[in-house]
C-alpha positions as CSV (number, residue, x, y, z in Angstrom):
1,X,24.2,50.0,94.6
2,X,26.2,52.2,92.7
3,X,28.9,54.6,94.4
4,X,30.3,57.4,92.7
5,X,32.8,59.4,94.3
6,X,32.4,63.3,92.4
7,X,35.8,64.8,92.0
8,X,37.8,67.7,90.8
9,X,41.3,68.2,90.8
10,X,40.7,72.4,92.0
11,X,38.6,74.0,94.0
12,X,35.5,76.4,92.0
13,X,34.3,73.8,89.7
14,X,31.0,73.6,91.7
15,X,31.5,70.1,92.4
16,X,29.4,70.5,95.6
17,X,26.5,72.1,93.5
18,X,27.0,68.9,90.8
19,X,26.9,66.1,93.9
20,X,23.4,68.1,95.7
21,X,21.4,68.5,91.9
22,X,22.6,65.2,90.5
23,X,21.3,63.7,94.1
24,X,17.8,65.3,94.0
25,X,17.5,64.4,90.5
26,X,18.0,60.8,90.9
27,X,15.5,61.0,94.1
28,X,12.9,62.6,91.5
29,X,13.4,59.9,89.3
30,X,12.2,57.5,92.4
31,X,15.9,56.5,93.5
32,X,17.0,56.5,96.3
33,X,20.0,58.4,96.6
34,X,22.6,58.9,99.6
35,X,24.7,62.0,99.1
36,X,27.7,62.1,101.6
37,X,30.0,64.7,102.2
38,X,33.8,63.9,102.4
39,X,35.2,67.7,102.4
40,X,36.1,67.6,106.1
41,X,36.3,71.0,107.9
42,X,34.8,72.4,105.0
43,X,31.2,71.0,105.5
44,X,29.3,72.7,102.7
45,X,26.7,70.3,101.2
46,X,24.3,70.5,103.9
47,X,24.0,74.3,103.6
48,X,24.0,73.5,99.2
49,X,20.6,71.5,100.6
50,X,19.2,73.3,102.9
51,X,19.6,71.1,105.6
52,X,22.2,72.1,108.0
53,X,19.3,71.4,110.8
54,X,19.2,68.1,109.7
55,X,22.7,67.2,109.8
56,X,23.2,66.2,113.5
57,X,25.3,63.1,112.8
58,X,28.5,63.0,110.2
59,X,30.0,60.3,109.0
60,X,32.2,59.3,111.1
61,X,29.6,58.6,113.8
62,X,28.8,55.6,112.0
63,X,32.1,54.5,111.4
64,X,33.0,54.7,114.6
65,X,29.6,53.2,115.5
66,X,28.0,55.9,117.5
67,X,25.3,55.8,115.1
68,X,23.5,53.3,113.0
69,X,24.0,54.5,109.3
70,X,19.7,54.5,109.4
71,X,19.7,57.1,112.3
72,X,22.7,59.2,111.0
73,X,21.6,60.2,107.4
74,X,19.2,62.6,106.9
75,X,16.1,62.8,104.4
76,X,15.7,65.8,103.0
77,X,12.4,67.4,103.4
78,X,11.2,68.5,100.8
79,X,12.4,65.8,98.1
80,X,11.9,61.9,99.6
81,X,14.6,59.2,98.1
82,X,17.5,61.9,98.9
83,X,19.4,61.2,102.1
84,X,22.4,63.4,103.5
85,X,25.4,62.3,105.6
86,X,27.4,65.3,106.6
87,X,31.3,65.3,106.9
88,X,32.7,66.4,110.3
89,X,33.6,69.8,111.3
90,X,37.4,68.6,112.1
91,X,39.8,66.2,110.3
92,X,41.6,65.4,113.9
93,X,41.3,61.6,114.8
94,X,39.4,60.2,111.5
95,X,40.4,56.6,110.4
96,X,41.7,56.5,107.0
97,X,39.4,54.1,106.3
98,X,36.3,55.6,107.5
99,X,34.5,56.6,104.5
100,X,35.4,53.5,103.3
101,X,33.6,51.3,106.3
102,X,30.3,53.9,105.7
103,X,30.0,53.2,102.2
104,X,30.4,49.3,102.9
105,X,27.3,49.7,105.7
106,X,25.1,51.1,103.0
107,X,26.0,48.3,100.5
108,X,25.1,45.9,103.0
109,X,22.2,48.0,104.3
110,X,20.7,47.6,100.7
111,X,18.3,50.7,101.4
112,X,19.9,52.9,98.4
113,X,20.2,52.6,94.9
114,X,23.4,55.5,94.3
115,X,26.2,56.8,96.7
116,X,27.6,60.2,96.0
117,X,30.5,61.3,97.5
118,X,30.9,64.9,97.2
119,X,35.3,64.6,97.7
120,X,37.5,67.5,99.1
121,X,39.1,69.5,96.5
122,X,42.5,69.1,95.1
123,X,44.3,65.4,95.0
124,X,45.1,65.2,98.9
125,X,44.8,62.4,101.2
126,X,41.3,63.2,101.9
127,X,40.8,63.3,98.6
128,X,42.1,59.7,97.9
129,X,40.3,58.5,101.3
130,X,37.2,59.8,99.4
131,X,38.0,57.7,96.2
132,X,38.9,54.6,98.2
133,X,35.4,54.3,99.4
134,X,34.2,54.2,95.9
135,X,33.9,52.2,92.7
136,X,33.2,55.0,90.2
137,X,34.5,58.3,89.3
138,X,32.7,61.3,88.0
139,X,35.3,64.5,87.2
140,X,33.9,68.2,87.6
141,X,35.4,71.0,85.6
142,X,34.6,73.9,83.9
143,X,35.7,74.8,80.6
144,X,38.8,76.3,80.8
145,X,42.7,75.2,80.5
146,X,43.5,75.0,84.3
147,X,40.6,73.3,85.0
148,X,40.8,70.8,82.5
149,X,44.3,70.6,82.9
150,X,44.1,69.9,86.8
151,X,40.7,67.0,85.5
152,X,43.8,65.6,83.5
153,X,45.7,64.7,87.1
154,X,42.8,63.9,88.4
155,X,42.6,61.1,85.6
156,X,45.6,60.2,86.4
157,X,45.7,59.6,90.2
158,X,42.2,57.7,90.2
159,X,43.8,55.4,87.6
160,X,46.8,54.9,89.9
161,X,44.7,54.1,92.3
162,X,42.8,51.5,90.7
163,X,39.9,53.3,89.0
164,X,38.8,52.0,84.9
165,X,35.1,53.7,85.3
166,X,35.2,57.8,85.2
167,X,33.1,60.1,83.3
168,X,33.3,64.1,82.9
169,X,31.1,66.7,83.6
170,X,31.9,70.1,82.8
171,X,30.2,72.5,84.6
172,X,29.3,76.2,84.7
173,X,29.0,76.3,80.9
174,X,28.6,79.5,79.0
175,X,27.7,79.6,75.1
176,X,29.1,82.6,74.5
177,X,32.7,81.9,76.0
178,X,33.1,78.4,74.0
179,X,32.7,80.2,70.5
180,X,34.9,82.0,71.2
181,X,38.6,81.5,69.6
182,X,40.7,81.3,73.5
183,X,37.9,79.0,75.4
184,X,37.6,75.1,74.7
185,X,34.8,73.9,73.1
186,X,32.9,70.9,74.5
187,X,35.1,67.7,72.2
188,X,38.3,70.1,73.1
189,X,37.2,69.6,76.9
190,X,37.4,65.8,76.4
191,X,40.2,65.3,74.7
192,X,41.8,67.8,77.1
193,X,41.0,65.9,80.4
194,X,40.8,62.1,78.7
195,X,37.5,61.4,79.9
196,X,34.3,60.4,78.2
197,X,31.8,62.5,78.9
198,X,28.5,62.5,81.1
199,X,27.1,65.7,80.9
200,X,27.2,69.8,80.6
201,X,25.8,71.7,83.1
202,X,25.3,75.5,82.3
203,X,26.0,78.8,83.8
204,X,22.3,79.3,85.5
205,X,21.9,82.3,87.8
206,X,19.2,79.8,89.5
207,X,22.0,77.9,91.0
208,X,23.1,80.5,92.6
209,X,19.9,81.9,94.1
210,X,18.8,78.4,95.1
211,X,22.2,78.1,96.8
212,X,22.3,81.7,98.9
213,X,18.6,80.4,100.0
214,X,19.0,76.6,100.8
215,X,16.9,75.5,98.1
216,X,17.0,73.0,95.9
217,X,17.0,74.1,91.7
218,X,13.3,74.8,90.6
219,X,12.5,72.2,87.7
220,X,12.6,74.8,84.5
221,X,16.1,76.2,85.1
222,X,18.5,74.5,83.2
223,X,21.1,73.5,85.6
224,X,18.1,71.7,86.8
225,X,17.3,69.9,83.5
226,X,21.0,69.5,82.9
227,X,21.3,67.2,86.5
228,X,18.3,65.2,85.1
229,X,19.4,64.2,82.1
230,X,22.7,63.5,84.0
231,X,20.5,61.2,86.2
232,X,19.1,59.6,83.4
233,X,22.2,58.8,82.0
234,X,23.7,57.3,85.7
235,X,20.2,55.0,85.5
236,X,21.3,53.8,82.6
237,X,19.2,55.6,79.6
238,X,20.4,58.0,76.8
239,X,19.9,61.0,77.1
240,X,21.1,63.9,74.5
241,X,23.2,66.7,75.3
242,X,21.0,69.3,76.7
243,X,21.1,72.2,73.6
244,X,22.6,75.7,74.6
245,X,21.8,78.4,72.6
246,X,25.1,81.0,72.3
């Protein structure tokens, strides 16, 4: 089992968006995948999936033992192999190691192939809490200074808290913008955050109409082909850069 914790060191990268259409793209490749979300109070992946009536455990039901980690996630309807756990609607009275005791259940559970953990923004403690519970790291940013800046710290804090394995994605990608003279391009993005690189996503007004409608990404947009190829490369293939035209 592989578990990735998805990261970004400021809030707007569309790291939730990354975590829901990397997770249905592994499912569509036949894997099973268990997306989790760690942004406590925040609570947004289930909505991302269309599956806030779905979500009637969180994760720290099974921490705590309420719930047996089979009876708290969630399949999603519509794509089988892709399995929700939804973060609680408070942060009062959560262990600091609860994410950490779920993600330890599903290893010994042997039912899925990849963990996502879709991490509160910024470089909190429930951000670290998130990255405890996991062995990987994948950074979201989007291609621009501040971003890439803050996916610098990021770096930074997973490696002082153990991490050798992180990969970037940078997201919300726009042709136009990175030829032009004030925007990074896709090598200055990498050298600018330190990371190798796992994948460009790009700007898709089908993201955003999925999202305002609970749907997941229909399989010609390119966000959508962007997370398979991202997949593909998580299962171990290679996979070129998917090809924007400017």
């Amino acid at each position: 089992m592989e578990c990735i914790v998805i990261a970004s060191g400021k809030g707007g990268t569309g790291k939730t968006t990354v975590t829901a259409g990397v997770g249905a793209a592994l499912a569509a490749r036949g894997l099973t995948c268990l997306v989790i979300d760690a942004d406590v109070g925040v609570r947004s992946l289930d909505l991302t999936l269309g599956m806030y009536d779905n979500a009637l455990f969180d994760f720290t039901d099974v921490a705590e033992n309420r719930a047996g980690l089979s009876d708290a996630v969630a399949e999603h309807p519509e794509r089988p192999g892709l399995f929700l756990l939804a973060a609680p609607l408070s942060p009062q009275g959560i262990a600091p190691d609860a994410l950490r005791r779920v993600t330890d259940a599903a290893m010994h559970a042997g039912t899925f192939d990849f963990v996502l953990i879709d991490a509160p923004a910024g470089l909190g403690t429930e951000f670290r809490r998130a990255a405890y519970a996991a062995d990987r790291a994948v950074v979201v940013a989007t291609p621009d200074i501040i971003s890439l800046r803050s996916a610098d710290r990021t770096v930074a804090l997973l490696e002082e808290i153990g991490f050798d394995q992180y990969k970037l994605i940078v997201n919300r990608v726009r042709p136009k913008m990175i030829s032009r003279n004030n925007t990074p391009n896709i090598d200055d993005a990498m050298d600018m955050a330190g990371l190798p690189l796992l994948g460009i996503v790009p700007e898709d007004e089908n993201v955003l109409i999925s999202g305002a409608s609970g749907q997941l990404l229909p399989p010609h947009a390119l966000a959508a082909r962007a997370f398979s190829n991202i997949a593909a490369r998580l299962d171990a293939q290679e996979v070129p850069l998917l090809k924007l035209r400017g």
